[in-house]
C-alpha positions in Angstrom: 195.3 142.0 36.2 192.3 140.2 37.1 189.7 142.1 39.5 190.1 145.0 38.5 189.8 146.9 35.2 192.0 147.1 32.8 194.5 150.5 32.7 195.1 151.3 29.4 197.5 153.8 28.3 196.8 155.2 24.4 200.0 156.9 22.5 199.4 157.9 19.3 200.5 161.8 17.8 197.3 162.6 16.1 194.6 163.6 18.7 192.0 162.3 16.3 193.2 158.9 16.8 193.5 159.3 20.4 190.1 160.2 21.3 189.1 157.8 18.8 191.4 154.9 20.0 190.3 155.6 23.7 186.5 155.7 23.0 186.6 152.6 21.4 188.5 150.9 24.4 186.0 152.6 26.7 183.3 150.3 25.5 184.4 147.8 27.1 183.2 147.8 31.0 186.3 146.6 32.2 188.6 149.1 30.1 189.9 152.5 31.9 191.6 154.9 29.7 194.4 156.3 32.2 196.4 158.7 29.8 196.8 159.9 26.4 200.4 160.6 25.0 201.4 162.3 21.7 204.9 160.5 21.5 207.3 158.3 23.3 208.7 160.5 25.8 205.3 161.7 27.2 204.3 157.8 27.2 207.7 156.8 29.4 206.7 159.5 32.2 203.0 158.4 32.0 203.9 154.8 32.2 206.1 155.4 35.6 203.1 157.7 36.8 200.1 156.3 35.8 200.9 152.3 35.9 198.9 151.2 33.0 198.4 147.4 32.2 198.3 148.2 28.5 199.4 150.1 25.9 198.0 151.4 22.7 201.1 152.5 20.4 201.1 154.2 17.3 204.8 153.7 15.5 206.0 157.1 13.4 205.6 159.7 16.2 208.0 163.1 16.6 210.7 163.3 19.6 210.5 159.9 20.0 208.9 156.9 17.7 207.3 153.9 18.7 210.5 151.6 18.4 212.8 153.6 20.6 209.9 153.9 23.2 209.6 149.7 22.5 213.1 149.7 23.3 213.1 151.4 26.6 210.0 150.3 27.5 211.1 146.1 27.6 214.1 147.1 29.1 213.1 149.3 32.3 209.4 148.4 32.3 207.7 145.1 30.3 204.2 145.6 29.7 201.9 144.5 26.3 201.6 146.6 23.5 199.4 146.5 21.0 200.6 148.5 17.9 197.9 150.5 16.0 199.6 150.7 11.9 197.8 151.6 8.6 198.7 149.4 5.9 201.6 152.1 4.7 203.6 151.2 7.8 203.2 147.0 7.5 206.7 146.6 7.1 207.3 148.4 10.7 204.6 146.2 12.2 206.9 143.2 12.4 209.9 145.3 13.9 207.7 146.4 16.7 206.8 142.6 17.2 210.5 141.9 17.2 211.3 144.2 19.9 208.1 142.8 22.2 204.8 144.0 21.2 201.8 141.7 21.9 200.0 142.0 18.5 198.7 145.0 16.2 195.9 146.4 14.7 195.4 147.5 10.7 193.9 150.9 10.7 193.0 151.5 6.5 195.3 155.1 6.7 197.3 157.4 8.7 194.2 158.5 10.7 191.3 155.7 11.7 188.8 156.5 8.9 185.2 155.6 8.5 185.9 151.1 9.1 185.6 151.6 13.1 183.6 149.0 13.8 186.3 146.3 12.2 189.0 148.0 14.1 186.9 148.1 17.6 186.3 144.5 17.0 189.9 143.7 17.1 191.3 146.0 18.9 188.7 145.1 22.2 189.4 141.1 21.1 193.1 142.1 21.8 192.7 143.5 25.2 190.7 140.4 25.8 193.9 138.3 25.7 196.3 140.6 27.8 194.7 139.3 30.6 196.3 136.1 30.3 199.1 137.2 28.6 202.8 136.3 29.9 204.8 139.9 29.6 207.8 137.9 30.6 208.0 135.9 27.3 207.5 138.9 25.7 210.4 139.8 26.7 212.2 136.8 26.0 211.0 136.3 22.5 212.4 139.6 21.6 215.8 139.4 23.7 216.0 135.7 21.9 215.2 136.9 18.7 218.4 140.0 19.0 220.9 137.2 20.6 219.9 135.1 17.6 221.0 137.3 14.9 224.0 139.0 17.0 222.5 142.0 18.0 222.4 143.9 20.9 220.3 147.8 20.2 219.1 147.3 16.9 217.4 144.5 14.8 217.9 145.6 11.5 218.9 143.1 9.4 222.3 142.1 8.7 224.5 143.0 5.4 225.2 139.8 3.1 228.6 138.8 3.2 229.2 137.5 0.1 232.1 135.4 1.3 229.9 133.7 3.6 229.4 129.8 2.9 225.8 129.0 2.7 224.6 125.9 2.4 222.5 123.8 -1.0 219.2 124.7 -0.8 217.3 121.3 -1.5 214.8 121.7 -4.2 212.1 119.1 -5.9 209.6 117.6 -4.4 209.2 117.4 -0.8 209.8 114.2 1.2 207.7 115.6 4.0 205.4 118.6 5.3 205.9 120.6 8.1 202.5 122.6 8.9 202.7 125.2 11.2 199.4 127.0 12.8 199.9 130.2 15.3 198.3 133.4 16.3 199.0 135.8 18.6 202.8 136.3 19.5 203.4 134.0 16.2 205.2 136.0 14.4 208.6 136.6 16.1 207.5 132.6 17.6 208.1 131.8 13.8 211.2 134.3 12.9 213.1 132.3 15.5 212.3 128.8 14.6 212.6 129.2 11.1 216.0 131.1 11.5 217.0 128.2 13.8 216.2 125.1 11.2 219.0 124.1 8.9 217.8 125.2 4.9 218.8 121.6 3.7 215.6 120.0 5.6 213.7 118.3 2.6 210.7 119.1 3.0 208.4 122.0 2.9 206.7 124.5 5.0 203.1 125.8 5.2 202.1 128.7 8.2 198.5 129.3 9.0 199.2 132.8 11.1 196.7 134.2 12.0 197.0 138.3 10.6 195.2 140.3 8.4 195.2 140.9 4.7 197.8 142.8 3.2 200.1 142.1 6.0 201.1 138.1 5.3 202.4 139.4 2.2 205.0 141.9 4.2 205.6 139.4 7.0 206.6 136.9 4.4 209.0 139.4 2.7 210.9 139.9 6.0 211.6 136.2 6.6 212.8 135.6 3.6 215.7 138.4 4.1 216.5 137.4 7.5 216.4 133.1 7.4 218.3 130.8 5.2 214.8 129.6 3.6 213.2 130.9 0.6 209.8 132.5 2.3 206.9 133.5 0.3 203.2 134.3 0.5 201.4 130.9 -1.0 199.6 131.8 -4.4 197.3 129.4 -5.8 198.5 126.5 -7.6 202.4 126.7 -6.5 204.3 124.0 -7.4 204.8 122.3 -3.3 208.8 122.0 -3.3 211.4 121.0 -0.6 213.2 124.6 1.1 210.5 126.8 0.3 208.1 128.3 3.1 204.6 129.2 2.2 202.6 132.1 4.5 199.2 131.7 3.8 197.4 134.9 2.4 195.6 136.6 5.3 192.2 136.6 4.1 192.2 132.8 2.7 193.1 129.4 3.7 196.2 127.9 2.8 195.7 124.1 1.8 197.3 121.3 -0.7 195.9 118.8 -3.2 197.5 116.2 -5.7 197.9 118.2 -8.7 198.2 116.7 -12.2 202.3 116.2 -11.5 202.8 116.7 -7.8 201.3 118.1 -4.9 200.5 121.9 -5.1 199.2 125.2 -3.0 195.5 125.6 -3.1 194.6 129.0 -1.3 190.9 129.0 -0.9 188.5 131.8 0.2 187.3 131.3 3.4 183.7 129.7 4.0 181.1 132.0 4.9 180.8 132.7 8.6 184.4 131.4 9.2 185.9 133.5 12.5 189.7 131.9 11.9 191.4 132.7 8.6 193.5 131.5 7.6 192.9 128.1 9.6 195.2 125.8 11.0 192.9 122.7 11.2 192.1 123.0 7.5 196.1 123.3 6.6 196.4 120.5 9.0 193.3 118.0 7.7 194.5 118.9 3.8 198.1 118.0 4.7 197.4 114.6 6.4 195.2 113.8 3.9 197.7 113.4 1.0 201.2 113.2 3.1 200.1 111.0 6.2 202.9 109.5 8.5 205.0 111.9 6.6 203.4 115.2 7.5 204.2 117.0 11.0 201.5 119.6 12.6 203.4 122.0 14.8 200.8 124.2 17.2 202.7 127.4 18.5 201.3 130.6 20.8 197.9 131.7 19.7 194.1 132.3 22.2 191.9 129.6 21.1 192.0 126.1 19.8 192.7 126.1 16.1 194.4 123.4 15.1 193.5 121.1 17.7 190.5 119.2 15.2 193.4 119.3 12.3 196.0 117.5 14.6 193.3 114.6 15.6 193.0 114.1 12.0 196.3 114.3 11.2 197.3 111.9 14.0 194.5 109.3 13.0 196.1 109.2 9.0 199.9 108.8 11.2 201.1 112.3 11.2 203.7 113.8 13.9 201.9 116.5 15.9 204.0 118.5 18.1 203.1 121.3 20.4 204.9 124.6 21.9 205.2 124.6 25.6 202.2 126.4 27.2 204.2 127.1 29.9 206.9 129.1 27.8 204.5 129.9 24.6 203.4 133.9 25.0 199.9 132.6 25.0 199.2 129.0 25.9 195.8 128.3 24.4 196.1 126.7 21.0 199.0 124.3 21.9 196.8 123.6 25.3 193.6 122.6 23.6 195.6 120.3 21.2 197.6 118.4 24.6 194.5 118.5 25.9 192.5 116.6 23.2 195.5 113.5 24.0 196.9 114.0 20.2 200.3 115.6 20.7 203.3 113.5 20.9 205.9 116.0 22.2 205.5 119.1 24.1 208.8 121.2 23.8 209.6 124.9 24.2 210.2 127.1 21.0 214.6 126.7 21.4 213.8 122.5 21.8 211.8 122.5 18.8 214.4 122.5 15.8 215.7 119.2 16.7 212.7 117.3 16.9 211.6 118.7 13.5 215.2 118.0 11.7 214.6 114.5 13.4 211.3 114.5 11.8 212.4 115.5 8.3 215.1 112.7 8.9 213.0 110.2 8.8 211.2 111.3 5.8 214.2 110.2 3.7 214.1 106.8 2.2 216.0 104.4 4.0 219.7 102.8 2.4 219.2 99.4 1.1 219.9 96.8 3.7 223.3 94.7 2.3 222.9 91.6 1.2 224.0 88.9 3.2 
């Protein structure tokens, strides 16, 4: 895509939002608004036409919505896709990320209202990043992510079986941390790992993802139906316990302290003129502060370098610090900047990763007593 300018393709049912969605991508010099489509079906025969690079999609949309047009589209053509959702539809975000979309936009209500200078801010950051964006682990993230849960045209989730043997959930203090920091293509990165890692680890989770307010809280919801763990958005002053995932708010940090009987969740507003919220370095530097050799800072997909100054910390106090593959991560930069800096001590791709975290959380547990001779 480079050398030229970007061919953007905006689908959305309300004309408002189209010639609103397109102007905004228009500011951008290297931006060229190809097409405008009212629903699915008029988007498949513009995107066979018209070749776009990218594609604005709205979800709820007559004749044919923005999943089933996901659905078709990875399957007969790849290409990014950044969903545009008001808050009302947050739960269908992560369903579109599921079935392949790059990333997504909050727009405050059904039509973009009077907050367009937040939402052009994102939305041209977003087309930013396609153009080093891997469509092909797109696409594999979201075929993983059905083949995982035993699905082939859907990704609903599953009905409990009640019959089904599911293992002790650990509870009580941690023996470990595991600290996660990711940003874009995150969220289905995280849905698979967390469904692969067995729920009797002992220790506990904390997930700087990078996402906007009143979504974390949505996204947290739907990994807690679909994987073993007990997910939750962080509040402030949780009690830190072993089998429990904590998303960190959108607008805040997520961080840990002492507490008067164990360590607990601290979610902070952020400081003033902070770009990255929540942050991965300050999850990271919090962590390996109080946990040390016993903490592991994991850097998945995600444009920038957050987390990198939280892992050099974190490796100085005798932490693990392990980093998705740039070569198979949806967007290489965080995990990069972190190998980069000489701190990682294992680069693995997302399916590799479970094992060297359940060998992790192994050797947080105290050691038998050695016989005595």
């Amino acid at each position: 895509m480079d050398g030229h300018k970007l061919r953007a393709l905006v689908v959305d049912d309300s004309a408002y939002n189209r010639q609103t969605i397109a102007a905004m991508l228009e500011l951008d010099p290297g931006v060229e608004v190809i097409g405008r489509a009212s629903n699915g079906k008029e988007a498949l025969r513009m995107v066979f036409d018209l070749q776009p690079d990218v594609i604005t999609l709205d979800l709820e949309m007559p004749e044919m919505d923005g999943f089933a047009f996901l659905r078709v589209l990875m399957a007969k053509k790849p290409l990014p896709v950044i969903v545009v959702s008001g808050h009302a539809e947050r739960d269908h975000v992560f369903r579109a990320l599921e079935l392949g979309a790059l990333d997504f936009i909050a727009k405050p209500g059904r039509h973009i209202g009077p907050d367009l200078r937040t939402i052009q801010e994102d939305l041209l950051a977003k087309l930013r990043v396609v153009r080093r964006l891997s469509v092909v682990r797109l696409l594999q993230r979201a075929q993983h992510l059905a083949e995982q849960r035993g699905e082939r045209t859907t990704l609903e989730v599953p009905a409990f079986d009640s019959g089904r043997y599911e293992p002790q959930k650990r509870r009580g203090p941690p023996l470990g941390v595991l600290g996660i920091a990711a940003s874009t293509g995150g969220p289905p990165a995280l849905q698979q790992l967390l469904c692969a890692l067995p729920v009797t680890l002992p220790i506990a989770i904390l997930v700087a993802q990078h996402m906007p307010a009143r979504f974390t809280r949505a996204f947290a919801a739907r990994l807690d139906k679909i994987c073993s763990f007990d997910v939750c958005e962080a509040t402030d002053q949780q009690e830190l316990q072993a089998g429990i995932v904590y998303i960190a708010p959108g607008a805040a940090n997520l961080e840990i302290d002492a507490g008067p009987t164990g360590p607990r969740v601290r979610v902070r507003p952020p400081r003033s003129g902070a770009t990255i919220v929540p942050s991965g370095d300050l999850l990271f530097k919090t962590v390996s502060d109080l946990f040390g050799p016993r903490f592991c800072a994991l850097i998945l997909t995600g444009m920038g370098s957050d987390g990198r100054e939280g892992a050099e910390l974190a490796k100085r106090l005798g932490a693990t610090v392990l980093a998705e593959d740039p070569n198979t991560a949806v967007m290489p930069g965080m995990p990069a900047a972190a190998i980069d800096a000489g701190v990682v001590d294992a680069v693995l791709s997302l399916e590799e990763l479970p094992v060297a975290i359940q060998r992790f959380a192994d050797a947080c547990r105290p050691r038998a007593p050695e016989p005595a001779t």
